[in-house]
C-alpha positions in Angstrom: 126.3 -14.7 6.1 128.7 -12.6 3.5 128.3 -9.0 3.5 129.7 -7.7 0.4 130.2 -3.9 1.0 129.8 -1.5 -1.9 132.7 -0.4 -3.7 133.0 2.9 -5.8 136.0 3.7 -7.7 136.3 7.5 -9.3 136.4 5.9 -12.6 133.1 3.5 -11.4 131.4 7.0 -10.5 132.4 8.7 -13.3 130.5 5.8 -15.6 127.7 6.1 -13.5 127.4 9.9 -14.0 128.0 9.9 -17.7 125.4 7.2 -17.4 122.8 9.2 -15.7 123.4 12.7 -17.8 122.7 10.1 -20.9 119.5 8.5 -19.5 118.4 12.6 -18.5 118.8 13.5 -22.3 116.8 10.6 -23.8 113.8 12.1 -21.6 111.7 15.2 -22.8 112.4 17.7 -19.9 109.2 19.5 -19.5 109.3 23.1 -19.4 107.1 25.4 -17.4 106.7 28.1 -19.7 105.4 26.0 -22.4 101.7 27.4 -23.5 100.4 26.4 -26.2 97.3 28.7 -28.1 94.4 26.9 -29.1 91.7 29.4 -31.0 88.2 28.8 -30.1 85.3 30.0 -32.3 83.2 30.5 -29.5 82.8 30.8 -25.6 82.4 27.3 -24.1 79.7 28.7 -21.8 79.6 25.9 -19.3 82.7 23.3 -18.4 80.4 20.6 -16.2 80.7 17.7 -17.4 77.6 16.7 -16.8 75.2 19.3 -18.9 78.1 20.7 -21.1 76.5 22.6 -24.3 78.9 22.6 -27.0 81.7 21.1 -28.7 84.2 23.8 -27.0 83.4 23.3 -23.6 83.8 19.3 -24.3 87.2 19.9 -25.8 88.3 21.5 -22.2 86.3 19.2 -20.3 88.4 16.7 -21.7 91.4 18.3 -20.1 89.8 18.6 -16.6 87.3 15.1 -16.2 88.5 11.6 -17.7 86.6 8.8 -18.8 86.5 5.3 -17.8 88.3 4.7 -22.2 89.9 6.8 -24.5 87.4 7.3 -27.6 89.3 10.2 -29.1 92.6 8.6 -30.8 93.2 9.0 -34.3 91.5 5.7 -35.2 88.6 5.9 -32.7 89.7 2.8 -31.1 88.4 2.2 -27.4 91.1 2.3 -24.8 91.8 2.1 -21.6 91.9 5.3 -19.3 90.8 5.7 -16.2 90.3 1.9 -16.6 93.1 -0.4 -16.3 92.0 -2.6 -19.2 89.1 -2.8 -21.3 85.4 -3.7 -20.1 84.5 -7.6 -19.7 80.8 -7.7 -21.3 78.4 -10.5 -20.5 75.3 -11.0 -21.4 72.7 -12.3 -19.6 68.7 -12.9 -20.2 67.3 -9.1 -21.0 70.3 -7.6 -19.0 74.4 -6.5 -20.4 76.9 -6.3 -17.3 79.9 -4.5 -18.8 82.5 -4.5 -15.6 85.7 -2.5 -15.2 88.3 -2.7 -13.1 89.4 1.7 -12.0 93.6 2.4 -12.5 94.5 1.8 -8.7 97.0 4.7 -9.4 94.4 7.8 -9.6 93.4 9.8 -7.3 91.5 13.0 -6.7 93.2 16.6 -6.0 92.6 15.3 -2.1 94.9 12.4 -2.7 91.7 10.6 -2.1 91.5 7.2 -5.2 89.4 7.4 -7.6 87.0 3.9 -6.6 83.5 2.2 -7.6 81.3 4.9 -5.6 83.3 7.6 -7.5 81.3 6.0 -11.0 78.3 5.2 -9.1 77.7 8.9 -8.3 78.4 10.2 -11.8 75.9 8.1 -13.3 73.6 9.5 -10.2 74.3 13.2 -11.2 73.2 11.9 -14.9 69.5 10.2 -13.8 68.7 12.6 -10.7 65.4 14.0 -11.6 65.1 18.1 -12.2 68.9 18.6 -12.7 69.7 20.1 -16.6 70.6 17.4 -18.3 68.2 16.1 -20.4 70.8 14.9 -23.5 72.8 13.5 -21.6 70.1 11.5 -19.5 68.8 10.2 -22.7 71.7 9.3 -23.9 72.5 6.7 -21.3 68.9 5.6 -20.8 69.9 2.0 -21.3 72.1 1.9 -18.1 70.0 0.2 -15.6 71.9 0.4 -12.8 75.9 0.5 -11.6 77.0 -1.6 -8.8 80.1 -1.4 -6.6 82.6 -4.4 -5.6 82.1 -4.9 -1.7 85.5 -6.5 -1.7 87.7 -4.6 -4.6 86.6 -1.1 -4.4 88.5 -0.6 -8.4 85.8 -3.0 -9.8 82.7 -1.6 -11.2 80.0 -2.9 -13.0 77.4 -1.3 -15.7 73.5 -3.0 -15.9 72.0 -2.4 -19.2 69.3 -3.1 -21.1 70.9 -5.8 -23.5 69.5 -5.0 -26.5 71.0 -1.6 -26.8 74.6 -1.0 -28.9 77.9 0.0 -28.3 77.3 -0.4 -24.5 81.2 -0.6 -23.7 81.9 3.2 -25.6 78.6 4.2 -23.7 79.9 3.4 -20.4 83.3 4.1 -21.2 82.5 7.8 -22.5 80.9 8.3 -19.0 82.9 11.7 -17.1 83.9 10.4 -13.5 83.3 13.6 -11.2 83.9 13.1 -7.7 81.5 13.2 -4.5 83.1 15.2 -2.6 83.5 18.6 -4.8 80.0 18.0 -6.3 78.0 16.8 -3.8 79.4 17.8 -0.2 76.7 17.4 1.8 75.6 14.1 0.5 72.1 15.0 -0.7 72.2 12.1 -3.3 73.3 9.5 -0.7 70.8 8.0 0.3 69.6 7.2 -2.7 70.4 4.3 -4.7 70.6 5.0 -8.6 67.9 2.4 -9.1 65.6 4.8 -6.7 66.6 7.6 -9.0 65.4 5.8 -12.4 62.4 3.7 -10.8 61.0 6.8 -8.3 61.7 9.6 -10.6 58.4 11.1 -11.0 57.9 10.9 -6.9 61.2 11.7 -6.0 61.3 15.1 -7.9 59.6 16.1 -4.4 61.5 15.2 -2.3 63.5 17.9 -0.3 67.2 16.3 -0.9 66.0 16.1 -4.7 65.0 19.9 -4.7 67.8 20.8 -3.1 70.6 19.5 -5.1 69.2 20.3 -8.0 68.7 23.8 -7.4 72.3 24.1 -6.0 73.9 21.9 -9.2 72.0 24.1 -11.5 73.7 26.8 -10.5 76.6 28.6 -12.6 79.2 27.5 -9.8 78.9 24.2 -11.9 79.7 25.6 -15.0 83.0 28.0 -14.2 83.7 27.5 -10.3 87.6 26.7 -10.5 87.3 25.1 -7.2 84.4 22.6 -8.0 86.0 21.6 -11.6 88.7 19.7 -10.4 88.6 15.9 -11.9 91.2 13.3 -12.2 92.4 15.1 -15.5 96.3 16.5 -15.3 94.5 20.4 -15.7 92.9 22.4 -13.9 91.3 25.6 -14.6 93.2 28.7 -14.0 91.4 31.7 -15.9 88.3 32.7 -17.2 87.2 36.2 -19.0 84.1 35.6 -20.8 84.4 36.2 -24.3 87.9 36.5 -24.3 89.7 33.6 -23.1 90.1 29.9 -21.0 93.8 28.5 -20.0 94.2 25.5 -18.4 96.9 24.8 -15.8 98.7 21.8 -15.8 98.6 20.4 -12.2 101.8 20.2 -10.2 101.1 16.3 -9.3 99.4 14.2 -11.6 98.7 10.6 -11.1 99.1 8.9 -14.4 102.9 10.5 -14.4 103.9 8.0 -12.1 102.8 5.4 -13.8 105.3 2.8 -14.6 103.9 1.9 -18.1 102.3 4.6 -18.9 100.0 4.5 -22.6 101.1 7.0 -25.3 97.9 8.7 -25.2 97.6 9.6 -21.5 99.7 12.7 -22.4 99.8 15.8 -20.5 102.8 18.2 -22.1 101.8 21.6 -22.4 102.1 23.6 -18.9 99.3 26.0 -19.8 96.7 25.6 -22.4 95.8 29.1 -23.4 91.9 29.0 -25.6 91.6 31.8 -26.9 87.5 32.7 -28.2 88.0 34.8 -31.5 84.5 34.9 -33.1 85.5 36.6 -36.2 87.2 34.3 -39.0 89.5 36.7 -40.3 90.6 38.0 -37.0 91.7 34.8 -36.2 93.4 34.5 -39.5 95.2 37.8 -38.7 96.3 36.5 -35.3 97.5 33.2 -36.9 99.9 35.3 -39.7 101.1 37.4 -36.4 101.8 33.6 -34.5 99.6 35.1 -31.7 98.0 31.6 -32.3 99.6 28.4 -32.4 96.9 26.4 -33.5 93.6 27.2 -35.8 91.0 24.1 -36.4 88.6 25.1 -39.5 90.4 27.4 -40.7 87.8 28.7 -43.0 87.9 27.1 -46.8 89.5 30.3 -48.7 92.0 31.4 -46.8 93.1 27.8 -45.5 94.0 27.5 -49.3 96.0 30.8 -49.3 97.6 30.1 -46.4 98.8 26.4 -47.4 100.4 28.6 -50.7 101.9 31.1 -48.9 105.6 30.7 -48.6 106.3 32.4 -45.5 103.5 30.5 -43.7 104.1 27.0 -44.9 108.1 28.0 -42.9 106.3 28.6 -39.8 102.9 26.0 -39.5 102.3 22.8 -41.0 98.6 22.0 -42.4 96.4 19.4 -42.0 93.0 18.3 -43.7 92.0 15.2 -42.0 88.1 13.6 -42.2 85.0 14.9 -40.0 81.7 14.2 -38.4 81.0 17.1 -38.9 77.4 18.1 -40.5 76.3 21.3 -41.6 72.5 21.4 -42.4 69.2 23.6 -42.7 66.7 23.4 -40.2 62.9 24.1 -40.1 60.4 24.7 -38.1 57.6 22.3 -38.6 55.5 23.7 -35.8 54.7 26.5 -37.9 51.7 26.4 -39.8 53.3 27.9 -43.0 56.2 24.6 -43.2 53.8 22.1 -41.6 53.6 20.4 -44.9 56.3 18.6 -45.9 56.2 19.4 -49.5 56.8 23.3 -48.6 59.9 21.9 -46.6 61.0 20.1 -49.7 60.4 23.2 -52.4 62.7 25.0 -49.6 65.2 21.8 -50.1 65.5 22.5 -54.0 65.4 26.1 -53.8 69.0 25.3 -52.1 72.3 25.3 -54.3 73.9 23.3 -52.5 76.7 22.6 -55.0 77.6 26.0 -55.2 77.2 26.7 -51.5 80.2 24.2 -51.5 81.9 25.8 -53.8 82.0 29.4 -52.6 82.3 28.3 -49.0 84.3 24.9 -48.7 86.2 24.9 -51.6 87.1 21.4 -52.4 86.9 20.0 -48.6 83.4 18.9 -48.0 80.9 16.6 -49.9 77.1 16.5 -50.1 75.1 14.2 -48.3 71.6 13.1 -47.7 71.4 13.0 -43.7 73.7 12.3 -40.7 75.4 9.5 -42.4 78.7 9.9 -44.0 79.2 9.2 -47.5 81.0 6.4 -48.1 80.0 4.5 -45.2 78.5 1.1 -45.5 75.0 2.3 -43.7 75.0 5.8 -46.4 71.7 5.5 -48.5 73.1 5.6 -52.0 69.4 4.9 -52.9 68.4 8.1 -52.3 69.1 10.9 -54.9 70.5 14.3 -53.9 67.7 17.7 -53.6 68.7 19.5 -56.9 68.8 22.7 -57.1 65.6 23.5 -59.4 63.3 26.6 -59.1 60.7 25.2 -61.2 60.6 21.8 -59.3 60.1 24.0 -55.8 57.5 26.5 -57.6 55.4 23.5 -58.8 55.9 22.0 -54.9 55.1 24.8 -53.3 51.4 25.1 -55.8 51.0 21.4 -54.7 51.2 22.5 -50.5 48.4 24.8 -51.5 49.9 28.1 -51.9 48.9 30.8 -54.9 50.5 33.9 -56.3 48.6 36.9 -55.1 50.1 40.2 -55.6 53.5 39.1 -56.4 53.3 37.3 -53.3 52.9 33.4 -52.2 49.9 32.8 -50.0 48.0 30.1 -48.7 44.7 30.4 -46.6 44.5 28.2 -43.4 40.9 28.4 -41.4 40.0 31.7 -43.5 43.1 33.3 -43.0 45.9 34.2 -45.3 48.9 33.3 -44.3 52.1 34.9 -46.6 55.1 32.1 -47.5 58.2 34.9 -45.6 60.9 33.2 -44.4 63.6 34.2 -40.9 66.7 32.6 -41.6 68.5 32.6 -38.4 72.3 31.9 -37.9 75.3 32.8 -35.5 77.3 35.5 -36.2 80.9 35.7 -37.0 80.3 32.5 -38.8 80.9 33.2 -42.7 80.5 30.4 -44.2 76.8 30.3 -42.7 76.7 33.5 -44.3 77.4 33.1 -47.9 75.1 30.2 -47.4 72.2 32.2 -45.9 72.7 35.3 -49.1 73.1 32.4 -51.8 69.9 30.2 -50.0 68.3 34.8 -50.3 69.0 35.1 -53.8 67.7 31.2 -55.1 64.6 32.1 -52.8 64.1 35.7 -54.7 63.7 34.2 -57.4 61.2 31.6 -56.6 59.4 34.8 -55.2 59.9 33.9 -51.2 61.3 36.9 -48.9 64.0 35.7 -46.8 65.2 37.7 -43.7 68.6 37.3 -42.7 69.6 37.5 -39.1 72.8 36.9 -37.6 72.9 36.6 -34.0 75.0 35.7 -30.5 75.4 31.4 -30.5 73.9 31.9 -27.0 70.9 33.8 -28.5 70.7 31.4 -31.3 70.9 28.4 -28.7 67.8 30.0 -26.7 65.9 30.9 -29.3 65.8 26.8 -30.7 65.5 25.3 -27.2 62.4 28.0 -27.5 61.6 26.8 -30.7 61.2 30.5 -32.0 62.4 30.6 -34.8 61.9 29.7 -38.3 64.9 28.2 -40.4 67.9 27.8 -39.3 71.8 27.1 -40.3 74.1 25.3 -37.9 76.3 21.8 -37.7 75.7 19.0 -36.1 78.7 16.8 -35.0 78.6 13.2 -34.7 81.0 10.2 -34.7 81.9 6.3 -36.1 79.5 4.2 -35.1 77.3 7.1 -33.5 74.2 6.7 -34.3 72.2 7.6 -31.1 69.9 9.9 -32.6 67.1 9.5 -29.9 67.9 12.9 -28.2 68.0 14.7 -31.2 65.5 13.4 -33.8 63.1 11.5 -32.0 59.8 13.0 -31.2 59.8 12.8 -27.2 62.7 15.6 -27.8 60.6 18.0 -29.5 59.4 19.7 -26.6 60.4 22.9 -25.1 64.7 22.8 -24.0 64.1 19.8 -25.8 66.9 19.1 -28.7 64.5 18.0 -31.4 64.3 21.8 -32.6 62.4 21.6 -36.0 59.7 19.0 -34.8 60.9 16.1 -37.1 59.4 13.0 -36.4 56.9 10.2 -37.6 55.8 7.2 -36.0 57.7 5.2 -38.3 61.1 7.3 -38.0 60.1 7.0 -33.8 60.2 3.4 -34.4 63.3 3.3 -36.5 65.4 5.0 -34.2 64.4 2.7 -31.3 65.6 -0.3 -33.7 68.9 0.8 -34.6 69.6 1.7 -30.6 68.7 -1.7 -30.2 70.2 -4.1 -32.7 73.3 -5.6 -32.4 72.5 -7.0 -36.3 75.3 -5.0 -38.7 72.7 -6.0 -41.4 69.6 -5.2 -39.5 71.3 -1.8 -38.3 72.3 -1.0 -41.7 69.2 -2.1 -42.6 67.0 0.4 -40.6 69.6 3.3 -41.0 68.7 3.4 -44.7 65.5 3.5 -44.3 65.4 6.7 -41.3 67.7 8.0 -43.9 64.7 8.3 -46.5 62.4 9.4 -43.7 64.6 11.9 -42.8 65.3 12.8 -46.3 61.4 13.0 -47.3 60.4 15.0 -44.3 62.6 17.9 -45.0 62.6 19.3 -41.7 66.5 19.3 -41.6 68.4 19.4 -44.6 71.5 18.2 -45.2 73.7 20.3 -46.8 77.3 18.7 -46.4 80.2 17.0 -44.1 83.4 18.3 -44.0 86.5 17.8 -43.7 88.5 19.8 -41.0 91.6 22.4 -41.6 93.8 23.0 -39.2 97.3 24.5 -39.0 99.4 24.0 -36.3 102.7 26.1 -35.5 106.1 24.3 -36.2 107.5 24.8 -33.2 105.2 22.1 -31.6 105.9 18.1 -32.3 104.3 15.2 -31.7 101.2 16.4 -33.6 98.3 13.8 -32.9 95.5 14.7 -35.8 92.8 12.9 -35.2 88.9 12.3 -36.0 88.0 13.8 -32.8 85.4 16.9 -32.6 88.7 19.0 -32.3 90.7 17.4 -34.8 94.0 16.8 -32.4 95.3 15.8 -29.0 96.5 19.0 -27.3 97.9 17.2 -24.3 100.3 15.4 -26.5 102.1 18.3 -28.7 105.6 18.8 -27.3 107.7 22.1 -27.7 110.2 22.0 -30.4 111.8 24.4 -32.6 110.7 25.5 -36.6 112.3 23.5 -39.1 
């Protein structure tokens, strides 16, 4: 045997320094102080991933929890995440086993990986009876059952009802939490998540049931610092109501020592400051001070201003890329006074819609008949636009069965007269919902209807529609591509109290459709029944579409790598790098 011994001449050192020092500079050397401002319109109220209640908190959540795929790149393209590849689907008699295979590479904050069991329990979480989580349990009500590898604890496998769509970004949009934070004690371990879905109705009684329930309820699930730890490269670090959220980026993170590590798992910033400004124009103020570094919808008027104002377009770039996001009208067809669907649709034409867009989006946002984006191949082009007409909602209103008396519309229901007065509820701060609310005032006025403006706390607003007390409403709904799940939100079995079928819509028919389009895995058929829930939804008039929009955001020069995408936020947080203003 020849051992060679290692020789190292000065000038062979001096090549393998200059060598290294050159490999160092190609390589983004992260910086600890790097924070990056994110402005938040409102409080996230609850960070659990399992019963989060708004947009905000999901955004964050995002941060803190991953996913089995990535859903959230700028072309909405499934990829792999927590997963090491995508999902292997098969298809078998009534059943669809979707199966993926867990990174072996992440781990929990305990070092301990992140297996099989780790899934199984968060889809346990989801179907345990009496814990708060109603949307979410509906929204994976096709999963039948998740099984474990005995032999390769990284494989996991998804049982679904086969005849249900998009079962691979179902499963793969599913939050992994882990055992050991969120259940201690192991209350749910005995029980196997078939017992949960089959025994539901008994097993609401039973003691472990009861008890992890009452404890998950709890707010230490929605802000505890210590329990929301996932597998995500932050953690949470600060919380002032009201005020602010930063993020922390953890000092070890898994998916950096990954040897071929994907573009998208990014993790840049150290801190991740969200900063809750209510007000509009505060935030706008903040922005022109660079208090913020990045403002999503910006608000129509002064996003204009800003992208003409020389000083600003030096110091943030602008962006105006495509939404899901909805903004609508919704009634309350509990009431006896909209019960009738033609009073619902006088209400529809006593809205300008046209120039609600104009005073409040500008040019970035187009009318729409429902939850379906124009230009999309399922978007009813069948069904004509509500115009704005007086006339047509005066003769409506005479056909529901109400009369002028005393300057005043009235309709008499089992002897009693009941006046046509209208609440128009809506979260403050929001001015856009404003100008909508005084323009819907004035159009109303004149069609002799009192409307009552009230502008209130999102968390009042929020109550008061899971109550159902209320009367009409303004507020957005977001959604996504190919999202059309709209079981926990239109269907009637979600019209019940903290139910999130607020306005009562609902047919037999549109119960039906719904079902169908969850169901078919027929583009034609699905495009098919889509139209047609469309022109329910349309006729009905219990919400009313007003528009989609398109999303403004500015983001501060001295960050790079600037990943706009359709996502609910508009852009990948974890991938901006620091750089300097051109």
């Amino acid at each position: 045997m020849i051992i060679r011994r290692a020789y190292n001449s000065p000038d062979t050192c001096r090549i393998l320094l200059l060598l290294l020092l050159f490999l160092v500079g190609c390589q983004p050397i992260p910086d600890k102080t790097f924070e990056v401002k994110v402005r938040l319109p409102q409080d996230p109220e609850t960070l659990n991933p399992v019963n989060y209640t708004n947009v905000y908190g999901l955004q964050i959540i995002h941060l803190l929890f991953q996913t089995l795929l990535n859903t959230e790149d700028l072309d909405s393209q499934l990829r792999p995440l927590l997963a090491s590849g995508l999902p292997v689907v098969v298809q078998k008699d009534s059943l669809t086993y979707i199966t993926y295979q867990i990174r072996k590479e992440a781990i929990w904050d305990n070092a301990a990986p992140v297996t099989a069991q780790d899934v199984v329990f968060s889809m346990k979480v989801i179907k345990c009876p009496l814990v708060n989580n109603e949307k979410l349990q509906m929204q994976y009500e096709a999963v039948q059952d998740v099984i474990s590898n005995n032999t390769n604890p990284e494989e996991v496998t998804f049982v679904c009802k086969r005849n249900y769509p998009n079962l691979d970004r179902l499963t793969g949009d599913l939050f992994i939490i882990p055992a050991y934070l969120f259940d201690p004690t192991g209350l749910l371990a005995q029980f196997s998540l078939s017992d949960l879905i089959i025994q539901e109705e008994s097993l609401k009684k039973h003691t472990n049931i009861i008890s992890f329930a009452e404890w998950f309820n709890t707010g230490k699930f929605s802000r505890d610092e210590n329990i929301l730890r996932g597998s995500g490269a932050y953690q949470l670090s600060d919380w002032k109501t009201g005020r602010q959220v930063v993020v922390q980026k953890k000092q070890q993170w898994w998916a950096e020592k990954l040897s071929n590590k994907p573009e998208y798992l990014t993790a840049n910033p150290a801190r991740i400051n969200f900063q809750i400004v209510p007000e509009n124009m505060t935030a706008v103020l903040s922005l022109k001070r660079e208090a913020l570094d990045i403002y999503s919808n910006v608000p129509a008027t002064e996003f204009l201003q800003l992208t003409q104002d020389e000083a600003m377009q030096k110091k943030y770039n602008f962006f105006t890329p495509e939404t899901y996001d909805f903004t609508y009208l919704g009634i309350n067809g509990r009431l006896e006074k909209f019960a009738d669907k033609k009073t619902r649709q006088a209400i529809a034409h006593l809205l300008d819609i046209n120039n609600m867009i104009k005073v409040t989006q500008q040019s970035f946002a187009v009318r729409t008949i429902g939850p379906v984006k124009p230009g999309d191949p399922n978007y009813n082009t069948s069904v004509a636009l509500y115009n704005y007409n007086i006339n047509k909602a005066i003769q409506l209103l005479q056909a529901a069965g109400w009369q002028k008396e005393n300057n005043q519309w009235v309709r008499i229901v089992e002897e009693e007269k009941i006046p046509l007065t209208i609440n128009l509820q809506y979260k403050a701060g929001n001015n856009d919902y404003e100008d909508i609310a005084l323009i819907f005032r004035q159009a109303a006025a004149e069609a002799g209807i009192p409307v009552e403006i009230q502008a209130m706390e999102g968390s009042t607003l929020g109550s008061n529609l899971r109550a159902h007390h209320f009367e009409i409403f303004i507020r957005s709904m977001s959604g996504g591509p190919a999202e059309y799940n709209f079981k926990s939100i239109l269907h009637s079995v979600s019209a019940v109290p903290n139910g999130y079928n607020y306005t009562n819509f609902g047919t037999a028919e549109s119960d039906t459709l719904i079902d169908a389009i969850n169901e078919t895995f027929s583009p034609e058929l699905k495009s098919r029944y889509l139209k047609k829930f469309q022109q329910i939804l349309y006729e009905e008039a219990n919400i009313i579409f007003l528009f989609v929009l398109k999303n403004r955001i500015a983001i501060h020069k001295r960050l790079q790598n600037t990943k706009i995408t359709t996502s609910k936020a508009g852009y990948d947080v974890s991938a901006f790098t620091l750089g300097s203003p051109q």
